[in-house]
C-alpha positions as CSV (number, residue, x, y, z in Angstrom):
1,X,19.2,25.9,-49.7
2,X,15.5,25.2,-50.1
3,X,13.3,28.0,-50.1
4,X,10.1,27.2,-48.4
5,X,8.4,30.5,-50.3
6,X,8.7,29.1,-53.5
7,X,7.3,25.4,-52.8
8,X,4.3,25.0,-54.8
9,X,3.2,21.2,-54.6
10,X,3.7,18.8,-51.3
11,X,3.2,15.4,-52.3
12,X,3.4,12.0,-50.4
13,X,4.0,8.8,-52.3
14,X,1.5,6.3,-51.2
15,X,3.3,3.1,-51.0
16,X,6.4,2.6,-48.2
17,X,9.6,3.0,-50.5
18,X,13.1,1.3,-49.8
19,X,15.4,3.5,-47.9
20,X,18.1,2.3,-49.5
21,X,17.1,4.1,-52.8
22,X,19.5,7.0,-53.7
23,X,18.9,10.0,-55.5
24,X,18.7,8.7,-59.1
25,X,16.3,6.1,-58.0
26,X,13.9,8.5,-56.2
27,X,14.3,10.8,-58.9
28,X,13.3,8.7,-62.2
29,X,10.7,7.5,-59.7
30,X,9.9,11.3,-59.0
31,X,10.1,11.4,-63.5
32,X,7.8,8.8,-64.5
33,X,4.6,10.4,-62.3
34,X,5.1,14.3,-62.9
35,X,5.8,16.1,-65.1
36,X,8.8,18.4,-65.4
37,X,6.8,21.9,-64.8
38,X,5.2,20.0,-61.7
39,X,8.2,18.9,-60.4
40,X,10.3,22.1,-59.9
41,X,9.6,23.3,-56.9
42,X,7.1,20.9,-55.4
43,X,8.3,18.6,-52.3
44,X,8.0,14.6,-52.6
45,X,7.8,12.8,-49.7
46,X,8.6,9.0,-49.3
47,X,8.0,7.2,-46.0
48,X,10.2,3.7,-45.2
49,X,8.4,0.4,-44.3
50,X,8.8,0.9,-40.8
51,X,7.5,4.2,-41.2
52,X,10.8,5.3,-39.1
53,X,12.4,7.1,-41.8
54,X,11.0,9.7,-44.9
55,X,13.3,10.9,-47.7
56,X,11.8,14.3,-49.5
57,X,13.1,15.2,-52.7
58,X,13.1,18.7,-53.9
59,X,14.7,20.1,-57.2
60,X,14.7,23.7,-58.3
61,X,16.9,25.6,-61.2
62,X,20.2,24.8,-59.3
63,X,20.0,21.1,-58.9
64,X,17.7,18.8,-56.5
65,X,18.0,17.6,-53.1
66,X,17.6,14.6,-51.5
67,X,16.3,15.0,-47.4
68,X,16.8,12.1,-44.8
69,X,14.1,12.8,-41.2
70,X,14.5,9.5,-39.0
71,X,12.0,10.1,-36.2
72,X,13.6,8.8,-32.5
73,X,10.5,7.9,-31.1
74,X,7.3,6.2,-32.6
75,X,6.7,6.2,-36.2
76,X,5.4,9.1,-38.6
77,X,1.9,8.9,-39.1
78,X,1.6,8.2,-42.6
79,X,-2.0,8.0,-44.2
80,X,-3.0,4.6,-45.7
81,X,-4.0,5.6,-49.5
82,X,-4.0,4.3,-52.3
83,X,-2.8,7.0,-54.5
84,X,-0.3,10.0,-54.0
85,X,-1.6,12.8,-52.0
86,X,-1.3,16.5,-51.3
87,X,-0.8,18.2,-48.6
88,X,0.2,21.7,-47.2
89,X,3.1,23.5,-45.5
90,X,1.5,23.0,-42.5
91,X,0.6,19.6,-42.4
92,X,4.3,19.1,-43.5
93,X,5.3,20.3,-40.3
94,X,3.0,18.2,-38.2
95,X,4.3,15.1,-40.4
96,X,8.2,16.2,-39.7
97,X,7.0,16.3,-36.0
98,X,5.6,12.7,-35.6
99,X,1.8,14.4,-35.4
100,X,-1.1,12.9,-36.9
101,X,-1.9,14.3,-40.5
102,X,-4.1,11.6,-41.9
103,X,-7.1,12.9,-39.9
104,X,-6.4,16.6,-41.2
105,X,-6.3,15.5,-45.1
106,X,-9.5,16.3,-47.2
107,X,-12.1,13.7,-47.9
108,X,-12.4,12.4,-51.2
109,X,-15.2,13.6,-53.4
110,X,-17.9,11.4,-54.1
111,X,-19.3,12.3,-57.3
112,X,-23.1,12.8,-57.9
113,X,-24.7,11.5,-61.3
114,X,-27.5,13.6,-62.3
115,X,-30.4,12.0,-64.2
């Protein structure tokens, strides 16, 4: 079972994925972005098209997991970036529960250049 005390990393892939990818798919998709060390442990979210259904994948020293959460009504409320994001345990929850997270997600950085 996945223990919610040792999660270290929740991520969200930017980009809608195709729900009809399995768990070798999603998890050489999962391989080619992070590195092992950042994988174990960490959560990976992927939202459908529709944005109807996620998938999360989750892998720790016993094997990985691959999670299915189709929402009845409306869609989740995933955030329009363009790159893989981070977010906490509690904005998981409000994602799993169809609640707006996009507002609650850090603003970029801009960066200064000092002269």
């Amino acid at each position: 079972m996945i223990c919610f005390d040792k999660v270290k990393n929740i991520y969200l892939y930017a980009s809608s994925t195709d729900m009809r990818m399995g768990l070798p798919k999603i998890q050489a998709m999962v391989a080619f972005h992070y590195k092992p060390e950042e994988i174990l442990h960490s959560l990976f979210i992927f939202c459908s098209g529709t944005r109807k259904t996620i998938k999360i994948y989750y892998e720790d020293e016993w094997g990985c997991w691959l999670l299915q959460n189709n929402i009845a009504e409306g869609k989740f409320k995933w955030p329009e970036i363009g790159e893989s994001v981070s977010i906490d345990k509690r904005q998981l929850r409000w994602l799993l529960q169809g609640l707006d997270v996009i507002s609650k997600l850090p603003k970029p950085r801009k960066e200064v250049e000092y002269y």
